[in-house]
C-alpha positions as CSV (number, residue, x, y, z in Angstrom):
1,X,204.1,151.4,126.2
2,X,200.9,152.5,127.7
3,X,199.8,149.4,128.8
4,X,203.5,148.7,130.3
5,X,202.9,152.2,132.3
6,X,200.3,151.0,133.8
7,X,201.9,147.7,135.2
8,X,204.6,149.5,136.7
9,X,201.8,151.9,138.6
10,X,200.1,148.6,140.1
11,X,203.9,147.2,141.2
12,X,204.5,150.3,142.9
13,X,201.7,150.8,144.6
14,X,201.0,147.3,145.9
15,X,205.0,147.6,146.7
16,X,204.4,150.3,149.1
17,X,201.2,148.9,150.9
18,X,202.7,148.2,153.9
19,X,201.6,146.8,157.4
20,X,200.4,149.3,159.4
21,X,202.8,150.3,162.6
22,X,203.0,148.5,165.9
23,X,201.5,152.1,167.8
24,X,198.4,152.1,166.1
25,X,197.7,148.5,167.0
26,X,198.7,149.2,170.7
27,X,196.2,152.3,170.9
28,X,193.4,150.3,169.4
29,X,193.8,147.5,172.2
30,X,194.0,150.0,174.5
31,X,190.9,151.7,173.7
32,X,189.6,148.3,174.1
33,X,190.1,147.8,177.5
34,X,189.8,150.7,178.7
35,X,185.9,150.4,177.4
36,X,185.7,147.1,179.3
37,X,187.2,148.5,182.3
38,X,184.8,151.0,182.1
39,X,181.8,149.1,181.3
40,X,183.0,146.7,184.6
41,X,183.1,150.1,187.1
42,X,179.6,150.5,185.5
43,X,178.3,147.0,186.6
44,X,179.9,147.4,190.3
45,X,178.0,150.7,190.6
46,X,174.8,148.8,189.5
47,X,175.4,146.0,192.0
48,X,176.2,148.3,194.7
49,X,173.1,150.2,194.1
50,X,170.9,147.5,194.1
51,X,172.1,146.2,197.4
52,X,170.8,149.9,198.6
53,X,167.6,149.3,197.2
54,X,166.1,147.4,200.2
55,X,167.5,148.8,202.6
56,X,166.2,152.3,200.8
57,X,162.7,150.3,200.6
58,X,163.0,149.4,204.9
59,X,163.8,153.3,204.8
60,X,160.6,154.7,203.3
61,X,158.3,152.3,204.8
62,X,159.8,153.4,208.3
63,X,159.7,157.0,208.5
64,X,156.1,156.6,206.7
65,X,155.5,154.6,209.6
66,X,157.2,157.6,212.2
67,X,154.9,160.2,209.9
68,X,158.3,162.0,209.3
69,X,158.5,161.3,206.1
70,X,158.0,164.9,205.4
71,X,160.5,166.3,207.6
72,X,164.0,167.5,206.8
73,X,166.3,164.9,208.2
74,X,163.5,162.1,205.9
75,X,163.7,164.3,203.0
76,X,167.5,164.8,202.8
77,X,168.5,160.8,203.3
78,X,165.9,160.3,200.5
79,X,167.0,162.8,198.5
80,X,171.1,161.7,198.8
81,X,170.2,158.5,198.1
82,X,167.6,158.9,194.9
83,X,170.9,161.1,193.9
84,X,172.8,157.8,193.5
85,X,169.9,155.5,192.3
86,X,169.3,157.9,189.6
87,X,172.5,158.6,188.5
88,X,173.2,158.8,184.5
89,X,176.6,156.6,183.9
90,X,176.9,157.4,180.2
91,X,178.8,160.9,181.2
92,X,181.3,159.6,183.4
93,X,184.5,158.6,182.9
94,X,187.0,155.4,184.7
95,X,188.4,158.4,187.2
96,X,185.1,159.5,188.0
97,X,184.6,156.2,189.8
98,X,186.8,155.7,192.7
99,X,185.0,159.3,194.8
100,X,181.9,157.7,193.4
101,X,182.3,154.6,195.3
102,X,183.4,155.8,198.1
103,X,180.6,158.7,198.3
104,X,178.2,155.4,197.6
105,X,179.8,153.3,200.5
106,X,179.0,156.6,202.6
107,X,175.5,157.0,201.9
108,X,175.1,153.1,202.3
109,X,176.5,153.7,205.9
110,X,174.6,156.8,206.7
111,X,171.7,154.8,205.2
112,X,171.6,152.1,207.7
113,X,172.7,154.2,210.6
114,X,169.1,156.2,210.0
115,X,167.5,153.5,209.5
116,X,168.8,151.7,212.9
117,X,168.2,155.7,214.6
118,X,165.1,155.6,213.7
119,X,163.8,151.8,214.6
120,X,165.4,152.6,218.2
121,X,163.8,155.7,218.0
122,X,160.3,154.2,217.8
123,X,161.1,151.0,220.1
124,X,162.3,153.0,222.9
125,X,159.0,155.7,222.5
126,X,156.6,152.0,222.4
127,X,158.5,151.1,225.4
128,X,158.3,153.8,227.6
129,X,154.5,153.8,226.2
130,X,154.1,150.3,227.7
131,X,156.3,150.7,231.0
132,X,153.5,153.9,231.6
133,X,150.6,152.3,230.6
134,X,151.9,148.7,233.0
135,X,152.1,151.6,235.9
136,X,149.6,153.2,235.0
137,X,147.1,149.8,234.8
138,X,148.7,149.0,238.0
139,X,147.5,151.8,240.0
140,X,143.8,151.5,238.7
141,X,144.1,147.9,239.8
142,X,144.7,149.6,243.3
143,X,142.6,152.4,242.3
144,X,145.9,154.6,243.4
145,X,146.2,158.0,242.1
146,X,148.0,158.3,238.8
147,X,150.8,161.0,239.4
148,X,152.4,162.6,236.9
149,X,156.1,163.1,237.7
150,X,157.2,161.8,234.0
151,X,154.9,164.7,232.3
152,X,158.1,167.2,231.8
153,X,160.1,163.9,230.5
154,X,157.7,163.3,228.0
155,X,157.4,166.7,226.8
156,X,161.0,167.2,226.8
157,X,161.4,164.0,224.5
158,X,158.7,165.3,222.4
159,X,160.5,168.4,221.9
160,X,163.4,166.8,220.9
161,X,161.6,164.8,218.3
162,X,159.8,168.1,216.6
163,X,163.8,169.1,216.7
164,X,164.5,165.9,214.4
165,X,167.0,165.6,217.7
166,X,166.1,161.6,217.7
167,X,169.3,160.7,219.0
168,X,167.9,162.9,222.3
169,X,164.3,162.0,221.6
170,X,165.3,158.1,222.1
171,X,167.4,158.7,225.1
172,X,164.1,160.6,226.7
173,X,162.1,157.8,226.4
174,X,164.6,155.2,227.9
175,X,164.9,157.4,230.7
176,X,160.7,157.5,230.9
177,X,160.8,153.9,230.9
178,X,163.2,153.1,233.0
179,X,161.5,155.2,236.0
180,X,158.1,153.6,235.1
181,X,159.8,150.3,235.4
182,X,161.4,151.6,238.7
183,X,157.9,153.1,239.9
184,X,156.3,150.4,239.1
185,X,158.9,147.9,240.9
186,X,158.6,150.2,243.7
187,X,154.9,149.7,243.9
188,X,154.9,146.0,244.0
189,X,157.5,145.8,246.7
190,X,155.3,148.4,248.4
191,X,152.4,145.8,248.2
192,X,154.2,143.0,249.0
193,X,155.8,144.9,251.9
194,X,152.1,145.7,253.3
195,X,150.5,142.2,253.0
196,X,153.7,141.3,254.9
197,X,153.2,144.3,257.8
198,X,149.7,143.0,257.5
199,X,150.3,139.4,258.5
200,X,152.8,140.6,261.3
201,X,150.6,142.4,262.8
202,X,147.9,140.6,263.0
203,X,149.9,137.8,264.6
204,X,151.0,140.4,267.0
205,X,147.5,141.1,267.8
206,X,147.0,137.4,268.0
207,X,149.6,136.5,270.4
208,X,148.5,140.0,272.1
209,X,144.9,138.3,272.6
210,X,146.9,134.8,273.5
211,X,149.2,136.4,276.4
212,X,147.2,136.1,279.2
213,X,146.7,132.4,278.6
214,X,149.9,131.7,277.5
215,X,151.5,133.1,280.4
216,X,149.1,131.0,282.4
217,X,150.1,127.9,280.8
218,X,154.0,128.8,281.3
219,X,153.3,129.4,285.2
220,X,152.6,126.0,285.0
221,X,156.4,125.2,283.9
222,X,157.8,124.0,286.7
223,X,161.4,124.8,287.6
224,X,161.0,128.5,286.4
225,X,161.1,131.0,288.4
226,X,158.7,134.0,287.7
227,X,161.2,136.1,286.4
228,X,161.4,133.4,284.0
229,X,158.2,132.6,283.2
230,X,157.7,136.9,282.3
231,X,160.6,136.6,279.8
232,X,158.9,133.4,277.8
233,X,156.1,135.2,278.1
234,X,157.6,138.5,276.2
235,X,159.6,136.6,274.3
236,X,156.7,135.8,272.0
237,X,155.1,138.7,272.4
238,X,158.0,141.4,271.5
239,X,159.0,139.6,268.7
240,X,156.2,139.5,266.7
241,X,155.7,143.2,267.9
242,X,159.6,143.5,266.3
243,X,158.8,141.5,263.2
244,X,155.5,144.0,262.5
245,X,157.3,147.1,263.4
246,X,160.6,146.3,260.7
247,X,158.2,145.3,257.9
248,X,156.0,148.3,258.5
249,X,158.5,150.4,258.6
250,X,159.7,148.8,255.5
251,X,156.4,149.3,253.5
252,X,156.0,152.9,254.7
253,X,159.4,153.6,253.6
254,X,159.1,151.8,250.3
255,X,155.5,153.7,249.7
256,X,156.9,156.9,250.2
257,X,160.0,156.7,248.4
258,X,158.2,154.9,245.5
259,X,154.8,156.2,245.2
260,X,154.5,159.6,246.8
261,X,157.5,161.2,246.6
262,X,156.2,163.5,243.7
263,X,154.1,165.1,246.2
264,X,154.9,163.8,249.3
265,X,158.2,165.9,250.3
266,X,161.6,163.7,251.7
267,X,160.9,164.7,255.6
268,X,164.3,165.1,258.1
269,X,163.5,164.1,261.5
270,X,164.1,166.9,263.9
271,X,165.1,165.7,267.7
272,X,163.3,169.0,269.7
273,X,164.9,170.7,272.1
274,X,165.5,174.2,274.1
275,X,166.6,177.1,272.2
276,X,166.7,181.0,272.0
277,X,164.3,182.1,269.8
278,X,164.7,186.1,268.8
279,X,168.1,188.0,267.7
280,X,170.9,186.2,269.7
281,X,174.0,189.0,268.5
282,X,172.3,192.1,268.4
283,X,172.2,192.1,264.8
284,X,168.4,191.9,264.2
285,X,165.5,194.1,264.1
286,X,162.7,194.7,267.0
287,X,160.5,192.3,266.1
288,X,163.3,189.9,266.8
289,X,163.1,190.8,270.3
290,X,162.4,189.7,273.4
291,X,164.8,187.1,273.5
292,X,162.9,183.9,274.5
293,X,163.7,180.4,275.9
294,X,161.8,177.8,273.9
295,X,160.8,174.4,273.8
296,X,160.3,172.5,270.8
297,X,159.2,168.7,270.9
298,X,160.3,165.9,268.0
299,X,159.0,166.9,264.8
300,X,159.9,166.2,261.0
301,X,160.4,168.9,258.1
302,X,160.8,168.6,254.3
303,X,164.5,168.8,253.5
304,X,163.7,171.5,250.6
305,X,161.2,174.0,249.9
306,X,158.3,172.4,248.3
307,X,159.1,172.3,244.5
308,X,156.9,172.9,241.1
309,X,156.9,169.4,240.0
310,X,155.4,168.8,243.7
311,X,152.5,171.5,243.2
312,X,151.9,170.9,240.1
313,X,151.3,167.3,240.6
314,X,148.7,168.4,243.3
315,X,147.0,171.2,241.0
316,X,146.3,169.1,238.4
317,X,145.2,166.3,240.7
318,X,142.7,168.9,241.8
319,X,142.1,170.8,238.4
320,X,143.7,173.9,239.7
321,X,145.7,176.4,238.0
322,X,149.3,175.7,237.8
323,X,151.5,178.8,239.5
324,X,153.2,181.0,237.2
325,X,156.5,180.6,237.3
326,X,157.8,184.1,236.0
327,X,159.8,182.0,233.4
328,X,162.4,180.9,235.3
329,X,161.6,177.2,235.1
330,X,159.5,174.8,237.0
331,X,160.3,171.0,237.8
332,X,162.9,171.1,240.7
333,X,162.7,174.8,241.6
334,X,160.9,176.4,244.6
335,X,157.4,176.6,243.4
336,X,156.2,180.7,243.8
337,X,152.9,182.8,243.2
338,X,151.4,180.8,245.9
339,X,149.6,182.2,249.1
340,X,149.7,181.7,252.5
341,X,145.9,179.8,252.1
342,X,147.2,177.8,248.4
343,X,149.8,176.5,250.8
344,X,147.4,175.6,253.2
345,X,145.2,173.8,251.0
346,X,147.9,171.7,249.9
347,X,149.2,170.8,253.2
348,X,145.3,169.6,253.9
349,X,145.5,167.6,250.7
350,X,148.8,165.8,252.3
351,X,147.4,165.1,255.2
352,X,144.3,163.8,253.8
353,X,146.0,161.6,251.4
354,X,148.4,160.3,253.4
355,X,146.5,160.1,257.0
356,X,149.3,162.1,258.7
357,X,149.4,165.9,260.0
358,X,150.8,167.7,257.3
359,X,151.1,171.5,258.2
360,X,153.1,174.8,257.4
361,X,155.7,174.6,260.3
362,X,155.2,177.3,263.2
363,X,157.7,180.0,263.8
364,X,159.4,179.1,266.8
365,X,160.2,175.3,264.7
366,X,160.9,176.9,261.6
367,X,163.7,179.0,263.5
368,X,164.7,176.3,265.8
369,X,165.7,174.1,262.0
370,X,167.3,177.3,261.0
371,X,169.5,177.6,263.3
372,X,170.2,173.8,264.1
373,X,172.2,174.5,267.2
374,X,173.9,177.9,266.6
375,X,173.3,181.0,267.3
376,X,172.5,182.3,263.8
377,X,174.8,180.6,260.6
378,X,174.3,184.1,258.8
379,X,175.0,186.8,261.1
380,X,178.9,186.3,261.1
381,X,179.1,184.3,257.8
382,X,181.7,185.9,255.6
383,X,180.9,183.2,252.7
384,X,177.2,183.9,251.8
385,X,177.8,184.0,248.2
386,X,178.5,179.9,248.4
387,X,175.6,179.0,251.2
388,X,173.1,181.0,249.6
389,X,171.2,182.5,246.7
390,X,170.2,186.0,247.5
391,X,171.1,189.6,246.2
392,X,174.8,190.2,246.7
393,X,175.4,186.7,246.5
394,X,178.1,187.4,243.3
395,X,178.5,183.4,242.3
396,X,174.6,183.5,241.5
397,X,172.6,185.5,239.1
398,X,170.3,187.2,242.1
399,X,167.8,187.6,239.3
400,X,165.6,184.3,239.9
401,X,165.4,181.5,242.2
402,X,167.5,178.6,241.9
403,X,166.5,175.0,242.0
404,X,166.9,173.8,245.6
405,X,169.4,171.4,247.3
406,X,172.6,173.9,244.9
407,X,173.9,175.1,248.5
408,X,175.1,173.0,251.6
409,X,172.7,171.8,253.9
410,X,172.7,172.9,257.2
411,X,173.4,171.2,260.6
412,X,169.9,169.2,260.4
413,X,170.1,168.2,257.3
414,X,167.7,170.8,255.7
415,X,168.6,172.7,252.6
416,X,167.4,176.6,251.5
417,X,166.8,177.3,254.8
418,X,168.0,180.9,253.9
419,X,168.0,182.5,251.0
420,X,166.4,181.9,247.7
421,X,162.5,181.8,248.3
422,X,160.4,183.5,251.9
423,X,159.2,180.6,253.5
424,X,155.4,181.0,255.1
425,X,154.5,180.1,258.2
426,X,151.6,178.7,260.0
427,X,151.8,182.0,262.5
428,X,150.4,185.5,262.4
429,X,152.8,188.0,262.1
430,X,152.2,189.9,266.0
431,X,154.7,192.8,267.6
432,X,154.2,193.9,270.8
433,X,153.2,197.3,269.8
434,X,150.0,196.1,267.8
435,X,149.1,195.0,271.2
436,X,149.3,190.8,269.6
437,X,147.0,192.1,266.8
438,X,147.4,189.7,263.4
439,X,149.0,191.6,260.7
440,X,149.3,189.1,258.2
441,X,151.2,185.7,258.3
442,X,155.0,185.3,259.5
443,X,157.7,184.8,256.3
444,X,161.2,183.6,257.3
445,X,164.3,182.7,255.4
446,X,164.7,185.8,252.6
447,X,164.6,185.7,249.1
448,X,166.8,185.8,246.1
449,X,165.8,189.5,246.4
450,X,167.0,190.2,249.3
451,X,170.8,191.2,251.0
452,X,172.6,188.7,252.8
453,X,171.3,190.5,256.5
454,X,168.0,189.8,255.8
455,X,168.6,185.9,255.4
456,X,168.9,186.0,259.4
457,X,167.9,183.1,261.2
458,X,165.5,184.7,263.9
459,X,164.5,187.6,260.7
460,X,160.7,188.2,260.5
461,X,158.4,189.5,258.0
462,X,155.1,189.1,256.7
463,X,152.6,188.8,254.2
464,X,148.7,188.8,253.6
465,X,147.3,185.7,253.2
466,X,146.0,186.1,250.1
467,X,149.2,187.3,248.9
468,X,151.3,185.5,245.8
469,X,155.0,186.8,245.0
470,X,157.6,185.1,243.4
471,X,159.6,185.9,246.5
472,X,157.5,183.5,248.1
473,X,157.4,179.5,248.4
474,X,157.1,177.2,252.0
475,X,158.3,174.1,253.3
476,X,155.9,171.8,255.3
477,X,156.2,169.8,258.7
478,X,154.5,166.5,260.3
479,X,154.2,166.3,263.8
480,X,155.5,163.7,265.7
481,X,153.4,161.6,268.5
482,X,152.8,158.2,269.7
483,X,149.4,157.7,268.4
484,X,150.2,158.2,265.0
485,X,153.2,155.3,264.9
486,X,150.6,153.1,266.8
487,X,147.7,154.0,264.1
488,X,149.8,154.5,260.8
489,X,147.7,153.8,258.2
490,X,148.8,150.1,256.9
491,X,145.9,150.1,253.2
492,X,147.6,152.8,251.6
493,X,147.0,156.3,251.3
């Protein structure tokens, strides 16, 4: 009976040891897959970081290169991409991947936009480098002066570079090399232009040397008549003259506008003429008065006041201290702080470098360009606050000077001639009751300082010589005659 017990036991158990159900299989295949998917995801991630890994490598080496390895836009591209490199994928799950991969695609892009930033970064700096030093190389060659118009470029650009601004820094630096490349373009047509002017005239000289005898042997022409024979004659003669005269102009033009323009100021050409110098409607002060008839003959006067970036080029030429310039800015703006005898010296230094007569202009020119055929553009004006920068002039600040050439220029051409800085003069400052007695040298023009009455063409007022305000800049003239055309210079300043 026992023993039969225990056969029915077995039957019924091994009766009810079923398959197991259709779910659980499902789940476990499932499982299974999902592991594999996983375990795939994984592997793309690898992949995809290992294509990073160069590129991460070319990263490193570069700003190591640039020395900014240390700075914060270096430090947080290496630290986003370690992030990824470095990543533990044992804790993440299929749904973590998809923002992974697209955060990874991101880097990758920032990556090799850096990377390219940087590279163009470095190539433009080594160009403009070159295009300098290719200048530079060729005006020792010529043993020309170096100037240094570029200076506030560079230093600009370098700022920007300390600012981890490189995007700024490498758009500096194309701009430095492009006007090297433009300077230094400018020079060799400069050159070229001379030897050309050169050749000219000496041919001119030539045939000038030849005239008599040619002439002789074209009297000998029969069937001319003498009127004839005079225009073969200056036939020859003239053009070469012509031919010499266009290609020096040419050179001078292209020397001026490409080497010396730093410090050479852009010069209008002033026809003279008769005007009335003094107070013309009653408006001015007595030192304006008497009225006076005057004659002014040709003459030619920087179109601006003289600027910082044109001093400055000139003091450090000559190891002088630069003006201050209150803070206001330097480069295009009216230089200031610098007396009636600084201004002087640098008008000498003109005209010794360039072989013409560079002076400060005298009063009866400097209020003849003023006025540039009226009576006085100020003393009726009802529009100062757009012609000029002085105090009352509401568009402008009336704090500082502006940079020039911001208002209209006047009938001749020339801008500033009112408003924003004094302008010295080559004159003492003499009334009639100091008996003509010097009291310091004649200012005209006004000053951002100063109300819109004061900015009076045929206004007066003076200043020691010795004297430097930031109220104070000049302009500068060259005088006009026959001898200098004939003897302009032809090697160069």
């Amino acid at each position: 009976m026992k023993y039969l017990l225990i056969v029915f036991v077995v039957l019924f158990v091994t009766a009810c040891d079923d398959p197991a159900p259709v779910e659980q299989v499902t789940t476990v295949e499932v499982d299974q897959s999902r592991m594999l998917e996983l375990e795939n995801l994984k592997q793309t991630y690898l992949e995809k970081t290992a294509q990073l890994v160069p590129v991460f490598e070319s990263w490193q080496q570069l700003v190591a290169k640039a020395e900014i390895i240390e700075s914060d836009f270096a430090q947080g591209q290496t630290v986003r991409v370690r992030k990824f490199l470095d990543l533990d994928l044992e804790g993440l799950d299929i749904e973590d991947f998809p923002e992974l991969f697209v955060l990874l695609d991101n880097e990758q892009t920032y990556l090799k936009n850096n990377l390219s930033l940087v590279t163009q970064w470095l190539d433009s700096k080594a160009e403009a480098k070159l295009a300098q030093s290719n200048y530079r190389t060729a005006l020792q060659q010529r043993l020309k002066q170096q100037d240094e118009f570029d200076a506030p470029l560079w230093e600009q650009a370098f700022r920007l570079e300390q600012a981890e601004n490189y995007r700024g820094a490498q758009e500096g630096y194309q701009i430095i090399a492009q006007h090297c490349l433009n300077k230094l373009a400018h020079f060799n047509a400069a050159l070229d232009a001379q030897q050309s002017a050169a050749l000219a005239m000496k041919k001119w000289q030539t045939l000038d040397g030849k005239l008599s005898r040619f002439s002789a042997q074209v009297a000998k022409l029969e069937g001319l008549n003498a009127e004839a024979r005079d225009w073969l004659s200056s036939l020859q003669f003239d053009g070469a003259k012509d031919q010499w005269q266009t290609v020096a102009e040419q050179w001078l033009q292209l020397y001026e506008n490409g080497l010396t323009y730093l410090t050479m100021p852009k010069l209008v050409t002033l026809k003279g003429g008769v005007f009335n110098q003094g107070d013309e409607v009653g408006n001015g002060d007595r030192d304006e008065l008497p009225l006076q008839r005057m004659r002014v003959p040709d003459f030619k006067m920087s179109m601006t006041e003289i600027t910082f970036a044109q001093y400055d080029a000139y003091a450090k030429a000559n190891g002088l201290p630069l003006p201050n310039d209150e803070g206001w800015g330097r480069g295009n703006r009216p230089v200031i702080n610098v007396s009636w005898k600084e201004a002087q010296a640098f008008a000498q230094w003109l005209s010794e470098r360039s072989g013409k007569v560079i002076r400060l202009p005298y009063e009866a020119e400097w209020e003849y360009a003023a006025k540039a055929n009226q009576t006085d553009p100020f003393s009726m004006s009802t529009d100062v606050g757009n012609l000029a920068n002085c105090e009352g002039c509401y568009r402008w600040s009336n704090t500082q000077t502006t940079p020039v050439a911001q208002f209209p220029a006047n009938g001749f051409g020339l801008y500033d001639m009112q408003g924003n800085v004094w302008e010295w003069t080559a004159d003492c400052y003499r009334v009639p009751e100091s008996e003509g007695q010097c009291e310091g040298m004649a200012v005209r023009g006004g000053s951002w300082y100063d109300m819109p009455n004061q900015l009076r063409a045929s206004n007066r007022s003076t200043a020691a010589q010795d004297k430097a305000s930031n109220r104070i800049g000049f302009r500068l003239v060259e005088a006009i005659t026959a001898e200098q055309i004939v003897h302009e210079p032809l090697d160069g300043l």
